[in-house]
N, C-alpha and C positions, 0 to 999 in steps of 0.2 A: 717089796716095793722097788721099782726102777726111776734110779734117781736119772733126771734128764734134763738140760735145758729148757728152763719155762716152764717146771712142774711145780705145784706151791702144796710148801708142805707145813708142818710144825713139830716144835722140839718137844720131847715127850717131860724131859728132862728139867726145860726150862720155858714154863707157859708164859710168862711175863715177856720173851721175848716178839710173844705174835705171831702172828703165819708168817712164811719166809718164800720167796723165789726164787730160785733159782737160778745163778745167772752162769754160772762156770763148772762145768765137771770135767775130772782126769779121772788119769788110773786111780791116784791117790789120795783124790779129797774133792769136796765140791766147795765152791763158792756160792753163800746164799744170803739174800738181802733181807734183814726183816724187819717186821712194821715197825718196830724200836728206832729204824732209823739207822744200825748198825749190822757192817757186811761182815759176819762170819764164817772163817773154814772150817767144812764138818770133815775128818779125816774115814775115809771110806769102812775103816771098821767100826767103827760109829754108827753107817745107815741103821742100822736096826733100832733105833731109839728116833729115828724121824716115822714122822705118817703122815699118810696124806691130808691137804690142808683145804677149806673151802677157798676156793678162788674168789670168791665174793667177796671176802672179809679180809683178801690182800689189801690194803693202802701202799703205794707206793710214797715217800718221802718225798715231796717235791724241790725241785731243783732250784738252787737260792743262788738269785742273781748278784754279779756283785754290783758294788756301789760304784757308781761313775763320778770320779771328780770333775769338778766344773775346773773347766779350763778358763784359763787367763785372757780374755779378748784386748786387754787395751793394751797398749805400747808399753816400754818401760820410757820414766822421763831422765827428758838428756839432764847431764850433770850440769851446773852452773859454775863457772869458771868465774874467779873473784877476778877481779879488775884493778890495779894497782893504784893505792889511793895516791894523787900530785899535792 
């Protein structure tokens, strides 16, 4: 099997983790994203325990927005300055 950019496979080894895609290959490992949610490096002597995976049954994780704090609109109030009692 030829491991490639955007080719979705799964681990023979570890079915819990889901189909995986592929998002990074070198000489010496691929990088691959799966359903779990978690991106693992498969180190190229490895390939032989991946196979190819249904592209249909990839889920991609979707991407979690962060939380916007609400900003401060009003002034801060002036200090009040005591007044010397006579």
């Amino acid at each position: 099997m030829t491991i490639k950019r955007g080719t979705v496979v799964s681990h023979t080894g570890a079915i819990e983790w889901g189909v995986g895609k592929v998002v990074e290959v070198n000489s010496l490992r691929a990088t691959i994203q799966f359903s779990d949610g978690v991106i693992r490096k498969i180190a190229s002597s490895h390939y032989t325990i991946l196979q190819p995976g249904d592209p249909a049954s990839f889920v991609p994780i979707p991407v979690i927005v962060p939380v916007v704090k609400k900003i401060r609109t009003t002034t801060k109030r002036e200090k009040k300055v005591k007044q010397p009692v006579v």
